[in-house]
NUPAGU-876560 format. One record per residue (C-alpha): residue number from 1; residue in one letter; chain; x, y, z. Coordinates in nm, 2 decimals. Each point is the difference from the previous one (the first is absolute). Example, Ala and Ser with C-alpha at 12.3 -4.5 7.8 and 13.67 -1.06 7.14 Angstrom:
2
{1; a; A; {1.23; -0.45; 0.78}},
{2; s; A; {0.14; 0.34; -0.07}},
***
This chain:
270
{1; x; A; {-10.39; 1.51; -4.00}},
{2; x; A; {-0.02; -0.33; 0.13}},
{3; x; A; {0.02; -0.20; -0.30}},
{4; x; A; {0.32; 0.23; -0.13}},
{5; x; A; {0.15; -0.08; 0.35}},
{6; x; A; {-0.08; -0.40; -0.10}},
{7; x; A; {0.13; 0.04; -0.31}},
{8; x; A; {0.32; 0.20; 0.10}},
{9; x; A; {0.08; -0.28; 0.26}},
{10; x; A; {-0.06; -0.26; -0.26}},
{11; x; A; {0.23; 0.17; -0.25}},
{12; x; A; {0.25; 0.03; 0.28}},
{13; x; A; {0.02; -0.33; 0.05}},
{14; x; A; {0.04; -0.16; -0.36}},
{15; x; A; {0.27; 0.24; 0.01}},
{16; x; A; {0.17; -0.17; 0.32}},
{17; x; A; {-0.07; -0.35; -0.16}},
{18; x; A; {0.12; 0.09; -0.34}},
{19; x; A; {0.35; 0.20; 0.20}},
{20; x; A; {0.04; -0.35; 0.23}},
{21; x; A; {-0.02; -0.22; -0.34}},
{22; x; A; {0.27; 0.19; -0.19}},
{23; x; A; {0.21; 0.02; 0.31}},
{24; x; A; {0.39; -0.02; -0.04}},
{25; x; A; {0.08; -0.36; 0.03}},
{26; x; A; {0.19; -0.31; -0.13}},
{27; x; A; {-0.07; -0.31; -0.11}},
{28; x; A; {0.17; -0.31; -0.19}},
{29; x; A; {0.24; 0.02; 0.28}},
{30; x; A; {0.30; -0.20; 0.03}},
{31; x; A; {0.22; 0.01; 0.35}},
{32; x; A; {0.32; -0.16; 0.07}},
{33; x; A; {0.27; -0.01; 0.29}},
{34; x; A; {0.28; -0.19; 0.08}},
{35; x; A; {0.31; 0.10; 0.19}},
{36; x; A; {0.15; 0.23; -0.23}},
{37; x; A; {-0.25; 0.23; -0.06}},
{38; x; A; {-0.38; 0.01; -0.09}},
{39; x; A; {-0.13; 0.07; -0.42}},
{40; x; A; {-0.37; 0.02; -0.09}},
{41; x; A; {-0.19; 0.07; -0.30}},
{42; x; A; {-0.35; 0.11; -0.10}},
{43; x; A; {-0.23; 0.29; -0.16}},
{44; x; A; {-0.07; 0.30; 0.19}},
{45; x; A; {-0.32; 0.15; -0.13}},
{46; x; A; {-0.06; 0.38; 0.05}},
{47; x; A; {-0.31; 0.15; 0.14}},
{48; x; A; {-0.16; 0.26; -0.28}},
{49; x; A; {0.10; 0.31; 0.18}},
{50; x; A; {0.38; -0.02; 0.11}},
{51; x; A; {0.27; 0.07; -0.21}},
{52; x; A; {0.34; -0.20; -0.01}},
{53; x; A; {0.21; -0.10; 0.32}},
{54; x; A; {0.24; -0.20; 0.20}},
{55; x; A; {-0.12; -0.33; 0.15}},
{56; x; A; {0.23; -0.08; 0.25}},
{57; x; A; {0.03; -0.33; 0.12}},
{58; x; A; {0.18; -0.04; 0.40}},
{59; x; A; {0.01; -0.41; 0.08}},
{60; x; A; {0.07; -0.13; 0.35}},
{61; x; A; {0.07; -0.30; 0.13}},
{62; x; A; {-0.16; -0.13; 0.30}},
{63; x; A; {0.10; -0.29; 0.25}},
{64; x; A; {-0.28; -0.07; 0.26}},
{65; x; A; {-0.12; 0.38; -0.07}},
{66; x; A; {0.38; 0.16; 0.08}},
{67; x; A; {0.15; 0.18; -0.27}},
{68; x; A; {0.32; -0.18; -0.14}},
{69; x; A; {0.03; 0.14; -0.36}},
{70; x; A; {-0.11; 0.29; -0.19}},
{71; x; A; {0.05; 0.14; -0.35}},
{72; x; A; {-0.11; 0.23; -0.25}},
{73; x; A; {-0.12; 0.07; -0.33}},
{74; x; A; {-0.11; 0.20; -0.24}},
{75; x; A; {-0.18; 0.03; -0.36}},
{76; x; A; {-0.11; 0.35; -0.19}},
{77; x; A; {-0.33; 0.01; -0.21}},
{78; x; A; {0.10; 0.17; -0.35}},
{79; x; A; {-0.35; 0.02; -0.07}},
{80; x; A; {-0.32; -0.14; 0.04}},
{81; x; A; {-0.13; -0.28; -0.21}},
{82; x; A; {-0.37; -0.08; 0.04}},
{83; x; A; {0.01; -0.38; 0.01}},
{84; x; A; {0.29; 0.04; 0.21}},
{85; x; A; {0.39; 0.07; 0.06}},
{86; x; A; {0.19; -0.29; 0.02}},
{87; x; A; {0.25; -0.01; 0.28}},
{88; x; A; {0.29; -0.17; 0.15}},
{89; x; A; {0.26; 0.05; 0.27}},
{90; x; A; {0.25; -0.18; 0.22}},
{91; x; A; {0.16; 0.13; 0.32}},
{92; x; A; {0.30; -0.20; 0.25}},
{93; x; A; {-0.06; -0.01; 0.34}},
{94; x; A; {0.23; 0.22; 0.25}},
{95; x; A; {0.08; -0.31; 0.20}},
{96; x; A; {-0.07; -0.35; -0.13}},
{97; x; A; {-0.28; -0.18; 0.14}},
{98; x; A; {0.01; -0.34; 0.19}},
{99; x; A; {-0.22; -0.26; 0.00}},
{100; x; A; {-0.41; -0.05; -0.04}},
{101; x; A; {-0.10; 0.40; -0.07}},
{102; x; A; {-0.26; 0.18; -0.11}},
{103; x; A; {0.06; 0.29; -0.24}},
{104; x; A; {-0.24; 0.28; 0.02}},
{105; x; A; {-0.04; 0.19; -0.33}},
{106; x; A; {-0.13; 0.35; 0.06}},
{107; x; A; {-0.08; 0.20; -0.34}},
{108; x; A; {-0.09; 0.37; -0.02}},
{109; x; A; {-0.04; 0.27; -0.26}},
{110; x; A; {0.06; 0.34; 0.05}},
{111; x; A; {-0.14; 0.15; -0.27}},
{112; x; A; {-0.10; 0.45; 0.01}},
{113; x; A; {0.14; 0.02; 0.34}},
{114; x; A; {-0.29; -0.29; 0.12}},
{115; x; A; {0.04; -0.37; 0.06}},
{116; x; A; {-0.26; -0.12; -0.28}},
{117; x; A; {0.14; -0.43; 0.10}},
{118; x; A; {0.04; -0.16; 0.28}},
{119; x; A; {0.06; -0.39; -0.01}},
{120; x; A; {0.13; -0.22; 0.28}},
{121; x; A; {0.06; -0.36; -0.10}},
{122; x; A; {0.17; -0.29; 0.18}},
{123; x; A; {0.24; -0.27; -0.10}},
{124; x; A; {0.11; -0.30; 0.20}},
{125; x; A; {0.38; -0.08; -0.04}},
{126; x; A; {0.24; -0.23; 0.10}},
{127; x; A; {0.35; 0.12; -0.08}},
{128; x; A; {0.25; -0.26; -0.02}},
{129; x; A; {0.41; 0.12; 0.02}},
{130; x; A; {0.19; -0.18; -0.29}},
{131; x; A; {0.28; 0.18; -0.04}},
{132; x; A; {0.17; -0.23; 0.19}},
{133; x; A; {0.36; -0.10; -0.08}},
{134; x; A; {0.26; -0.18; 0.19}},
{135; x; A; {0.37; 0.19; 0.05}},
{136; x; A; {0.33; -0.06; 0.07}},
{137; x; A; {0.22; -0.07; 0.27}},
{138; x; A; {0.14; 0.39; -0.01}},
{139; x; A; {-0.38; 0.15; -0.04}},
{140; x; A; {-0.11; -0.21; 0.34}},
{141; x; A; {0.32; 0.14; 0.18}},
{142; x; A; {-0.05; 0.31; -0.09}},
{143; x; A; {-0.41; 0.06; 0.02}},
{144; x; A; {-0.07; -0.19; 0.36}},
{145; x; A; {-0.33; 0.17; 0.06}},
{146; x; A; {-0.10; -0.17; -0.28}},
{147; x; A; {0.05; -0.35; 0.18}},
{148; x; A; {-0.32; -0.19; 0.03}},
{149; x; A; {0.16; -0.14; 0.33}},
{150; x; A; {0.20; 0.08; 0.29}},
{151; x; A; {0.18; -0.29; 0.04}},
{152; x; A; {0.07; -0.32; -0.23}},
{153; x; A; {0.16; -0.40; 0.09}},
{154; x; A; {0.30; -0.03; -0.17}},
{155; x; A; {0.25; -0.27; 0.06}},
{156; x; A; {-0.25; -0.15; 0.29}},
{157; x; A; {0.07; 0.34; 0.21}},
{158; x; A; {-0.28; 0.27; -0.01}},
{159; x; A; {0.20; 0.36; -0.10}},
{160; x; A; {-0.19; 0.34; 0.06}},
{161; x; A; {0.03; 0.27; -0.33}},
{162; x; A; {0.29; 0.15; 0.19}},
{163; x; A; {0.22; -0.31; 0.03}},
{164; x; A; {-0.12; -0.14; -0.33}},
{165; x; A; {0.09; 0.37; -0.16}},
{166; x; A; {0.39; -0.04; 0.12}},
{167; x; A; {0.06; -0.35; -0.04}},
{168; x; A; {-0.09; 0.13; -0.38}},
{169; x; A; {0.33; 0.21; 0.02}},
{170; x; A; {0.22; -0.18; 0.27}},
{171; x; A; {0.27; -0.20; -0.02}},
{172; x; A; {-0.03; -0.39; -0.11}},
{173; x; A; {0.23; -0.27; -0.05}},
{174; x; A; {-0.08; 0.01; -0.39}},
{175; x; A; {-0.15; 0.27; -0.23}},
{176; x; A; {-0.23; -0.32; -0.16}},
{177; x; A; {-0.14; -0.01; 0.32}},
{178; x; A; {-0.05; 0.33; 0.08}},
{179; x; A; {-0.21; 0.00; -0.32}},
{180; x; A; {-0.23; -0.27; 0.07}},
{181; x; A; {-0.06; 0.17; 0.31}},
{182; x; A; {-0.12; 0.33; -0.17}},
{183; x; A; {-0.19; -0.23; -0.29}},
{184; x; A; {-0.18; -0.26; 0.31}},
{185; x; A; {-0.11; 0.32; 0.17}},
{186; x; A; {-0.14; 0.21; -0.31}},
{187; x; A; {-0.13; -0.32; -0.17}},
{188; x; A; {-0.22; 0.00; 0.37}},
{189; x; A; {-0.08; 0.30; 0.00}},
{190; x; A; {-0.09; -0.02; -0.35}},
{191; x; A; {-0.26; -0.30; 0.06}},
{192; x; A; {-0.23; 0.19; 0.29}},
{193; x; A; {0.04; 0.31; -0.29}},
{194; x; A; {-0.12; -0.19; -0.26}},
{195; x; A; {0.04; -0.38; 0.02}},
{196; x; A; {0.14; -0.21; -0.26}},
{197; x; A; {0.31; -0.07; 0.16}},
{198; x; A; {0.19; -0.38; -0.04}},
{199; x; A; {-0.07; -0.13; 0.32}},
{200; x; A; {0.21; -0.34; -0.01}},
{201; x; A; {0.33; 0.28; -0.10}},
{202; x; A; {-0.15; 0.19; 0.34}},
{203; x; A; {0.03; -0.28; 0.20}},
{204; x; A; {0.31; -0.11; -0.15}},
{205; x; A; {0.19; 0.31; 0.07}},
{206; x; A; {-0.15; 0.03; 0.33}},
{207; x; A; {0.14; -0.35; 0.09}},
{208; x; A; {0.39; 0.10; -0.15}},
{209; x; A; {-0.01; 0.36; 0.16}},
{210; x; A; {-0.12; -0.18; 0.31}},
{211; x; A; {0.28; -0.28; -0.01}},
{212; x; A; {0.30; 0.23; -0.11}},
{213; x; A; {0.07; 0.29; 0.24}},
{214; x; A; {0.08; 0.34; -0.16}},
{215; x; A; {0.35; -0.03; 0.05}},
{216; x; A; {0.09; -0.31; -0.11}},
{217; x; A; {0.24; -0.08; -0.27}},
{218; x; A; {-0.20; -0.19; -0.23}},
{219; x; A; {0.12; -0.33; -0.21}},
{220; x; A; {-0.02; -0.03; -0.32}},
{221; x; A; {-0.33; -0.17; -0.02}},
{222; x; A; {-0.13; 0.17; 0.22}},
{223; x; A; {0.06; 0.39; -0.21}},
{224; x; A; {-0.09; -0.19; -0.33}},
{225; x; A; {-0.38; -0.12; 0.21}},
{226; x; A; {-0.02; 0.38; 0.12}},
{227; x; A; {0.06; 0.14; -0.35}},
{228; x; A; {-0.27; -0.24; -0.13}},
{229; x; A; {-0.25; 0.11; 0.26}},
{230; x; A; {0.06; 0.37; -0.04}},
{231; x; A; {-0.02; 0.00; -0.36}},
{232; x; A; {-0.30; -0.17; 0.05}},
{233; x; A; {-0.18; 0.27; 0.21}},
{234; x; A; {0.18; 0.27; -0.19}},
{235; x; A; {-0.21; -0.08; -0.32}},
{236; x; A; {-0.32; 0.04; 0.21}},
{237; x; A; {0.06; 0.31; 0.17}},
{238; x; A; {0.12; 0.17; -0.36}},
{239; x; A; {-0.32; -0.17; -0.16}},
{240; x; A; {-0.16; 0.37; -0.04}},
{241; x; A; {0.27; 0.12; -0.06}},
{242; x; A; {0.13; -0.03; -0.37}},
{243; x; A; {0.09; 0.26; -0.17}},
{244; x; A; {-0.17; 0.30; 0.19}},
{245; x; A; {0.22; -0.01; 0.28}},
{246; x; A; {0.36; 0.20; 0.00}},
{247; x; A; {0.26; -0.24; 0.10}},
{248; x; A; {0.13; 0.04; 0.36}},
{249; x; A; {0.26; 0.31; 0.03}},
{250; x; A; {0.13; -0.13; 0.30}},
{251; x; A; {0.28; -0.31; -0.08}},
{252; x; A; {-0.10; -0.11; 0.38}},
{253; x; A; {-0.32; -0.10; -0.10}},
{254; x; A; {0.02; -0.09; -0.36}},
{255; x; A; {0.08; -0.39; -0.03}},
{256; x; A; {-0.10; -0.02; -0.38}},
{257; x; A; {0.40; 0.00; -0.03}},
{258; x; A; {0.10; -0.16; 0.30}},
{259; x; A; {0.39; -0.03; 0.05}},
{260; x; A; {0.13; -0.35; 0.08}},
{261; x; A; {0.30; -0.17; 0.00}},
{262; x; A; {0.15; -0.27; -0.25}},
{263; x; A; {-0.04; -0.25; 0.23}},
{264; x; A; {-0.38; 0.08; 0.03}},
{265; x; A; {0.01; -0.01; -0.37}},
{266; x; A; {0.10; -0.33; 0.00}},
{267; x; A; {-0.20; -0.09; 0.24}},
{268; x; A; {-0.36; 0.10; -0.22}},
{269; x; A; {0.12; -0.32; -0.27}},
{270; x; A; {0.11; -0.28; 0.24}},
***
């Protein structure tokens, strides 16, 4: 009785060894994340005795151990392959994720109403934001939560987002100036966006905004320096824009067709 007892045990447990070595698991895995979205690739090979499945795949994205992302994903098992079934999936994220992250990949089969895999692996990130793109006057005016800052030095006076915001619609001496206004303030707001911005034009226009009150009647010279300067910043803050963008609907704000006099047309060859 005692050596059938031995024997049943030892039966028992090349049975447990044999069950742990044909586990559900994968291997050749390949794990990727960024901030769009997470992809990964590998072979999931089938323990003997389940049948096909869903392996589901849920990805989060951890900052200093805090949830900041999550997503989803999910692959069926058409059948099962003995030297294993190929997989690969890709989820997005329900919120983008900033910064140095680390994605956690958890992987489970549910396979006869049991979980038959369960896989957590980790990936560290660091998402980097390039979607950056610099806009026009018309998309700072009318998006000022957007604003990097609260305030900007324009002309040599510091302006809040308020009085910046209606000097971009009040009254001026000339319309040229009105428009470098609007072009010196997105072309800042442009450069703590994204950078890039022609910093001698900056100063420049800083230094005639600041020496030619809004209400003056400007020269000659001096409207034919303003439209140099605003054409100037105009082609950097429509640099991403091309041919994606819908021209302005609004005549206020378009100056691709800018209205001026004869005299000002004479004015552009003297």
């Amino acid at each position: 009785m005692t050596k059938m007892r031995l024997l049943t045990l030892a039966l028992l447990l090349i049975a447990g060894l044999a069950a742990t070595a044909q586990a559900s698991h994968t291997e050749s895995l390949v794990l990727n994340a960024d901030c769009d979205g997470f992809n990964a690739e590998g072979v999931l090979v089938l323990s003997s005795y389940i049948g096909t499945g869903d392996m589901e795949v849920a990805v989060e994205a951890l900052n200093d151990g805090v949830v900041v992302a999550s997503g989803t994903a999910t692959f069926h098992i058409e059948s099962r392959i003995v030297e294993g079934n190929p997989f690969t999936f890709e989820g997005v994220w329900d919120v983008a994720p900033e910064g140095a992250t680390e994605a956690v990949f958890l992987m489970t089969l549910h396979s006869q109403g049991w979980l038959s895999l369960n896989e957590t692996h980790n990936l560290a990130m660091e998402c980097i934001m390039d979607d950056c793109q610099v806009r026009r006057p018309a998309w700072w005016y009318r998006h000022p939560d957007a604003w990097p800052v609260d305030e900007l030095e324009i002309g040599g006076c510091t302006l809040n987002k308020c009085q910046i915001r209606n000097l971009m619609t009040g009254c001026w001496g000339r319309r040229v100036a009105k428009r470098l206004f609007r072009h010196t303030v997105a072309a800042m707001l442009n450069d703590l966006a994204c950078g890039g911005a022609p910093a001698d034009v900056v100063v420049e226009a800083n230094a005639f905004l600041g020496s030619h009150p809004r209400h003056q009647n400007l020269n000659r010279a001096a409207r034919r320096e303003a439209r140099a300067l605003k054409n100037l910043l105009r082609e950097f803050n429509r640099r991403d824009v091309s041919n994606k963008a819908a021209p302005e609907t609004d005549p206020e704000w378009d100056d691709s067709t800018e209205t001026i006099t004869w005299d000002e047309v004479k004015d552009m060859f003297r």
